[in-house]
N, C-alpha and C positions, 0 to 999 in steps of 0.2 A: 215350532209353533211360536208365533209372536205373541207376547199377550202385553203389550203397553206400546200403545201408538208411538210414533218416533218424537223423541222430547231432545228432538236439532231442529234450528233453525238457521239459516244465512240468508242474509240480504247485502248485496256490492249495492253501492252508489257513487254518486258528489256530493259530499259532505256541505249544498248549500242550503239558505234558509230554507225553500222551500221543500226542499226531499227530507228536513230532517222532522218538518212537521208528520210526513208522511210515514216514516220510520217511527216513529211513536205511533203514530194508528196501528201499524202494523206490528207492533209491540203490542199495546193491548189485544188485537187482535188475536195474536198466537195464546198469549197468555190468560184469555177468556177459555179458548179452544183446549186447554191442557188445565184448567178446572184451577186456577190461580190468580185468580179477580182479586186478591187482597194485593199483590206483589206488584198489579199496574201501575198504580202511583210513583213507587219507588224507583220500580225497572226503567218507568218512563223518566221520570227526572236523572237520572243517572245517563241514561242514553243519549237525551239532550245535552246534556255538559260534555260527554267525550264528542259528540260529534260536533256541538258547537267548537270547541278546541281544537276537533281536526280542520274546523274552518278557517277558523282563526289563525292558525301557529304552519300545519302541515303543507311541507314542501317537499319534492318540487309540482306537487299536485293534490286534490283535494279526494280525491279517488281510496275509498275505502269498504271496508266490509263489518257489517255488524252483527253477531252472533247469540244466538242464543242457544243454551244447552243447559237439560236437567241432569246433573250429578250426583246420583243419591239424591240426599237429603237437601242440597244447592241449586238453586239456579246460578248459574253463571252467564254473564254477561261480556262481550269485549268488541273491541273496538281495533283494527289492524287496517292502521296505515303505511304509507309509503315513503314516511319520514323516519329516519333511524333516531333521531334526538327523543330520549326520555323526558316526559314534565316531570317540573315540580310542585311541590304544594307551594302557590304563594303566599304567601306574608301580610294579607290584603285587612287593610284596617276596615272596622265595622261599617262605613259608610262608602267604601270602594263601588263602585260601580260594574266591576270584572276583576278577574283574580282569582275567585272564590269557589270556579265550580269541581275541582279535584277536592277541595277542603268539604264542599256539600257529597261529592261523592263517598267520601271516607266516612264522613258524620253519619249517613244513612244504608249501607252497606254493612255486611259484617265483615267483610276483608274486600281490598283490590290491591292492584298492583302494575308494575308497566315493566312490560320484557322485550328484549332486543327476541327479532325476528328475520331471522335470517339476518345477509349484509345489508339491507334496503331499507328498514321499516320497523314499527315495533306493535307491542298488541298492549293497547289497555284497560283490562277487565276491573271486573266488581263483582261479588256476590252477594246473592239475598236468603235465606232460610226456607225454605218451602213449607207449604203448610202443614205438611206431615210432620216437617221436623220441629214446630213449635209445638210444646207443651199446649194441650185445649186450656187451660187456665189462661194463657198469659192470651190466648184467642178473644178468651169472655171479657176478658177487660176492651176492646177494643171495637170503638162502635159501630153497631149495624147500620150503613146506610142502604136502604134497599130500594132507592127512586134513583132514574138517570138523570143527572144534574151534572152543569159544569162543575170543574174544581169549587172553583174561587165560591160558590152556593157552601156548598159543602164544608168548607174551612169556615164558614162566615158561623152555620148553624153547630157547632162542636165548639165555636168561640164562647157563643151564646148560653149553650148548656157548662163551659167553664165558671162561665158566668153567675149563673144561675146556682152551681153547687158552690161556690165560694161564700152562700150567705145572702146573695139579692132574688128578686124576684123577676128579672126579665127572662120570660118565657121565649124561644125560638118560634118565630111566625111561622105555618104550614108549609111544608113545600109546596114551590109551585112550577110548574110545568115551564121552559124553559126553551128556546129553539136557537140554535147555534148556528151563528151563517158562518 
């Protein structure tokens, strides 16, 4: 008897601009479907950076598979292309423009890492905490948004309320309704 939906996912593509916005939809997607709406942000941002990389760097084709798996208490995430060459984190000073996104990925992840895969290619995952496995304390501290808004709304109205408990009195305007072309 089964009693936990299957918590795999795999999607192959081409790691170019436009599939990799689609790989993010499909990222939150699964991760609404397995009851893990707090992890989309992170998962998504992290997915973008390795696939934007395999755009970038990987040869001798852009051709990749992106994964998703619950382990325990982990989601794991990875990235396996057809270039054997390992990254590194670069060295990117504060105003770089690219460089940066293995250093973003490490910053917001609790671990990743990049392994030789077979002779051909290599895999480079990340992990995030599942909600089970965060303490409900360190949950409560972290704010309810419960309207669908773009990010960028979102970050602006959690500036506002920094804002706000630091001492001033700028109030965050009401949400408002929002349409994304």
């Amino acid at each position: 008897m089964i009693t936990h939906p299957s918590r795999h996912c795999t999607v192959e593509l081409q790691a170019l601009p436009a599939r990799i916005g689609q790989v993010r939809r499909i990222v939150s997607a699964q991760l609404r479907y397995w009851h893990m709406d707090i992890l989309i942000d992170r998962a998504s941002l992290g997915v973008t950076e390795l696939l934007s990389n395999v755009h970038r760097h990987a040869q001798p084709d852009k051709t990749c598979t992106v994964e998703l798996e619950v382990l325990l208490d982990r989601l794991k995430v990875s990235v396996r292309d057809h270039d054997p060459r390992l990254p590194a984190v670069a060295d990117a000073g504060p105003l770089a423009t690219c460089g940066r996104g293995l250093a973003m990925v490490a910053a917001m992840s609790e671990s990743w890492g990049a392994l030789p895969d077979g002779d051909s290619g290599k895999v480079v995952w990340f992990t995030l905490p599942t909600p089970s496995a965060t303490p409900v304390a360190d949950w409560d501290r972290c704010p309810r948004i419960d309207t669908v808004e773009p990010a960028a709304h979102r970050f602006a109205e959690v500036a506002l309320v920094e804002h706000a408990v630091e001492g001033h009195r700028a109030e965050p305007e009401p949400a408002r309704s929002v349409v994304a072309g």
